[in-house]
C-alpha positions, -999 to 999 in steps of 0.1 A, spaced: -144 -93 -34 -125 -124 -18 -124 -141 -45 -112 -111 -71 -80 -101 -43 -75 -142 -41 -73 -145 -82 -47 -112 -79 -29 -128 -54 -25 -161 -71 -14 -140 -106 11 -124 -91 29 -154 -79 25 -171 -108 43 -139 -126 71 -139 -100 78 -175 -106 77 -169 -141 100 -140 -144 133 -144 -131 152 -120 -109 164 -92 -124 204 -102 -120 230 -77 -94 262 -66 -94 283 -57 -63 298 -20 -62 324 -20 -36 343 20 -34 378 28 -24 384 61 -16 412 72 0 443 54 11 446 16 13 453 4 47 443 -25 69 406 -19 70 403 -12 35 420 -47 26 399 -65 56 368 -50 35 376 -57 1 389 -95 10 362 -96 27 335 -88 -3 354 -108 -28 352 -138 -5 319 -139 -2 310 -131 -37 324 -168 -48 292 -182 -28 265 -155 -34 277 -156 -72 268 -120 -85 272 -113 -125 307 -94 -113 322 -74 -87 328 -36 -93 356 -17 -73 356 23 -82 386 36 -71 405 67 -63 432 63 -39 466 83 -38 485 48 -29 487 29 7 505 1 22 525 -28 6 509 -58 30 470 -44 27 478 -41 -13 488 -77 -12 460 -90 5 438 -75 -20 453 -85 -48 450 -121 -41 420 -121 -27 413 -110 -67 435 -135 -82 417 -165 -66 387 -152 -73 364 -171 -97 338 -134 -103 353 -111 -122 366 -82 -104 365 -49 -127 382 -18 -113 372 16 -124 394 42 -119 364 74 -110 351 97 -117 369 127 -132 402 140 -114 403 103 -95 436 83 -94 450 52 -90 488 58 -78 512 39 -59 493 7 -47 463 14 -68 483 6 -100 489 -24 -83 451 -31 -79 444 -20 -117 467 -40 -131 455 -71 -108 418 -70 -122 396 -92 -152 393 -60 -166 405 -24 -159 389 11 -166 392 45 -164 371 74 -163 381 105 -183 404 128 -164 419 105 -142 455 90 -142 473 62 -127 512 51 -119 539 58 -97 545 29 -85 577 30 -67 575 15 -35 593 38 -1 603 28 24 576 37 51 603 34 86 638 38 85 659 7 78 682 -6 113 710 6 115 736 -19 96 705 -37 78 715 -11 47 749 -22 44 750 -55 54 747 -64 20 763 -41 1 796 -47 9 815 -57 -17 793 -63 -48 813 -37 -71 788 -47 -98 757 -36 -78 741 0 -89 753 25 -65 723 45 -61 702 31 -28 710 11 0 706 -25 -3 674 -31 13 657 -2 -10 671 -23 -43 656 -53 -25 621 -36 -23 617 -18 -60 633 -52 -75 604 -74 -58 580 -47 -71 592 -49 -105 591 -83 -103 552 -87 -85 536 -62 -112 556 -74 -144 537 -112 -133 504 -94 -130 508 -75 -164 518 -107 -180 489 -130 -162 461 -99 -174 479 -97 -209 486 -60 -204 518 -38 -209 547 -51 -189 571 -25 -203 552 -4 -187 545 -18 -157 583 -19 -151 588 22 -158 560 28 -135 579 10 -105 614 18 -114 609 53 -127 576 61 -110 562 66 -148 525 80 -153 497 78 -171 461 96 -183 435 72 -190 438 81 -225 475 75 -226 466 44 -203 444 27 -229 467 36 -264 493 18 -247 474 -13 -234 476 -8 -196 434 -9 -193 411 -23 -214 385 8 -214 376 44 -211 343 54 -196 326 84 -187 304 68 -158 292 33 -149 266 30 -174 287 33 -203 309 9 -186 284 -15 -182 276 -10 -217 309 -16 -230 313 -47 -208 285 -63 -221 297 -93 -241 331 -89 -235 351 -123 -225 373 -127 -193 397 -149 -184 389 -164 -144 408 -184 -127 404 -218 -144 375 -206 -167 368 -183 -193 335 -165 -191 311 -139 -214 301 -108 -192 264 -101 -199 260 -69 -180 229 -51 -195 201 -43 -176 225 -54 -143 214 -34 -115 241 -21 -85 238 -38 -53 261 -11 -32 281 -29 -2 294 -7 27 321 -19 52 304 -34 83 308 -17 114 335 -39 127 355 -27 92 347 6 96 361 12 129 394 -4 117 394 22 89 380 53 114 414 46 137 439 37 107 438 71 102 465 87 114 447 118 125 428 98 147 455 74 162 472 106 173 441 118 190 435 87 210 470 85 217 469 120 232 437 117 245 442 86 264 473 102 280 458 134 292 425 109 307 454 89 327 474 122 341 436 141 349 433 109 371 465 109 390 464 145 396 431 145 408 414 111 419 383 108 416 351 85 401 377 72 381 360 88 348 388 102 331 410 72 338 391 47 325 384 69 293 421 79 290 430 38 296 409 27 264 418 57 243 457 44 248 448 8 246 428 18 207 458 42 201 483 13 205 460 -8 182 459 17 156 497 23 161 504 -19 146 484 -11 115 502 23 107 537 31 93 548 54 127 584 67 130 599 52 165 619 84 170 589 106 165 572 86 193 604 85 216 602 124 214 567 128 219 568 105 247 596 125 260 578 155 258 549 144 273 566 130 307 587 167 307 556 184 308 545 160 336 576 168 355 566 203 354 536 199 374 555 172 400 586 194 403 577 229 392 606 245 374 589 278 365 583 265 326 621 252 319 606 215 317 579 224 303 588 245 277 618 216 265 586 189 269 566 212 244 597 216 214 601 177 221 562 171 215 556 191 186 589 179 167 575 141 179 540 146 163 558 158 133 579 130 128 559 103 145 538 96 108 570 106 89 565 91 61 566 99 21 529 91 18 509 118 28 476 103 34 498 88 66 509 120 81 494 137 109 474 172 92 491 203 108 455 213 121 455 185 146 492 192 158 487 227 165 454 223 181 473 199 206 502 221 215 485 251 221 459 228 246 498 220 260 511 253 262 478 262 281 480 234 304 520 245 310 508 284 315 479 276 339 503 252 359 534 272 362 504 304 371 491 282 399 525 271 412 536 308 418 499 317 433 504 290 459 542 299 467 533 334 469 502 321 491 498 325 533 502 291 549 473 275 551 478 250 578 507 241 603 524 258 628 528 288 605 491 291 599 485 297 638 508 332 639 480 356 640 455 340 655 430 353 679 429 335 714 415 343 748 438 334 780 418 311 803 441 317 827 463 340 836 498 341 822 523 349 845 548 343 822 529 310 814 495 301 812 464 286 791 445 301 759 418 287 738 432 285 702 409 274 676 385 254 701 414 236 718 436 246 747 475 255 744 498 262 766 508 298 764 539 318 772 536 358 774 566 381 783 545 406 802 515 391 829 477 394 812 450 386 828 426 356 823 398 362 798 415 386 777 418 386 741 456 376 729 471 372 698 496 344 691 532 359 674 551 328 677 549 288 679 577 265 700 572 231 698 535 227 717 535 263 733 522 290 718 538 328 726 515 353 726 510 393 731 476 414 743 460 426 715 463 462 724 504 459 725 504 439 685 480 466 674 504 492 691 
């Protein structure tokens, strides 16, 4: 019996030294809009494809556009790369607008899936322009179009300019690829393919595959012969550090931590404590601010949401029966709706998330301005005013003046009329240390 499972183990080394490794091909996926952690992944993947060489690097894509810098990054981090980078526009009812046309037109070879579409290209501004910055070149350039400020020409000529070089470096349609910027021009895949933006149409990856197989691409400073059948997918995922950029690009969630981390930081001065919801409140600012650099966010919208966050503070320093902190609520929900103002909507702020939050605000306001007139319609609670109606028993007799015991401590005591030692009194009135006082039969009375 050794010696059979010894012979079976020596065979099947012998086979695995034999038969090669069956060759891999990375699948990286892009769903969504293209932002920092997105372009950290993808340059990431590509970068370390050119040492673990696999047979080529596969992006599926469906993304309704992102921003210009990410988009960049990407797109040389596919330029210098010496695997070929096919991008596959999937599956059905996928898109690849704005930046991802950008991306397309940047790989070895581009494909689309039946059903999808791709263009629009026209970059927007994301933040307004400073004031002057628009017309500080526009003065007096009479043969300069008139539509747009200066800056905005500035932008959509670059971005003529960046994909017209990529069309004519991948051999594609650079006609095209200047309607799709200037007049935010589209495209089905069929449409796409007749007019020689992409090189193929595929239902799914396998056909892909199939189609790629022999198929010649120009790298870098090479030309190389895909051989892609029998490949089999090696799917990478963002590492966690990636993923947590992506998780608070969004701008959902930079709101939330924003909001969060402000509440966590008033809980704590209100109310001191273990120091819980300060320290909670501190890091969800500190990650909000973090998410703020890698998002487009409007710095009026954040000037009125900040404004409307320290009015509804000043309601609960310096109660004003719900003036402040009804204006601190209009100033909060117009500054979440503007603080993402931007034409893209996967950079917005959903509605959802805004109304959550003011209503949580309009609570807190309620509940505050509710406890404010509770306490003012309130009894004193301690003070000199607290002591009127107090019980006290004379321990000696006042004749006008004496001594009670009031709340386990001695007083001096004043009376109009003479009572008795070790009677029950009750105290009307406070001067300074003396305490005047009446029998209890006669405030009864």
């Amino acid at each position: 019996m050794a010696w059979r499972t010894g012979w079976w183990a020596w065979w099947l080394l012998l086979v695995s030294v034999m038969v090669p490794a069956q060759e891999r091909y990375w699948q990286l996926d892009i769903k969504g809009a293209i932002g920092p952690g997105i372009s950290d992944y993808l340059v990431t993947e590509i970068n370390q494809a050119q040492s673990e060489r696999p047979a080529l690097v596969l992006l599926t894509m469906d993304t309704p556009g992102g921003l210009y810098s990410a988009t960049r990054d990407i797109i040389s981090a596919m330029l210098e790369s010496s695997v070929p980078v096919v991008v596959y526009v999937s599956p059905g009812g996928a898109r690849a607008a704005s930046a991802g046309t950008y991306i397309l037109y940047a790989s070895h070879v581009a494909a689309m899936a039946p059903g999808t579409h791709l263009g629009a290209a026209t970059p927007v501004q994301m933040m307004p322009a400073p004031a002057g910055e628009a017309d500080k070149d526009e003065e007096k350039d009479d043969s300069s179009p008139p539509a747009g400020s200066a800056m905005e020409r500035k932008s959509l000529n670059d971005a003529i300019a960046y994909l017209r070089s990529l069309a004519q470096l991948r051999g594609r349609n650079v006609e095209w690829a200047e309607q799709a910027v200037r007049n935010a021009a589209t495209l089905t895949a069929p449409e796409a393919l007749e007019q020689k933006v992409i090189e193929l149409v595929a239902s799914d990856i396998a056909e892909l595959l199939q189609q790629l197989d022999g198929r010649e691409v120009a790298l870098k400073n090479d030309t190389l012969t895909l051989a892609t059948a029998g490949l089999i997918a090696e799917q990478r995922q963002p590492d966690w550090r990636q993923q947590f950029i992506i998780t608070i690009s969004n701008p959902n969630i930079a709101y939330l931590l924003m909001l969060v981390g402000v509440y966590g930081l008033l809980l704590e001065f209100y109310s001191p404590g273990f120091g819980v919801s300060g320290v909670i409140g501190a890091i969800c600012l500190l990650l909000a601010m973090l998410s703020l650099q890698m998002l487009p966010f409007n710095m009026v919208g954040l000037g009125l949401l900040a404004l409307g966050l320290a009015l509804m503070v000043a309601e609960g320093l310096s109660p004003s029966f719900g003036i402040l902190g009804g204006g601190g609520l209009v100033a909060f929900v117009i500054g979440s709706v503007l603080l993402f103002d931007t034409p893209d909507q996967a950079f917005r702020v959903a509605w959802p998330f805004i109304a959550a939050f003011t209503l949580f605000s309009l609570s807190l306001i309620l509940v505050v301005v509710r406890l404010i007139v509770k306490q003012r319609r309130a009894a004193p609670v301690s003070g000199a005013a607290a002591m009127i109606g107090e019980q006290a028993r004379t321990i000696t007799a006042l004749d006008p003046d004496g001594t009670v015991l009031l709340q386990g401590e001695r007083w001096q005591a004043h009376s109009h009329s003479r009572i008795a030692a070790d009677r029950a009194v009750v105290v009307v009135a406070v001067h300074d240390l003396v305490v005047e006082v009446k029998p209890i039969q006669e405030s009864e009375a």
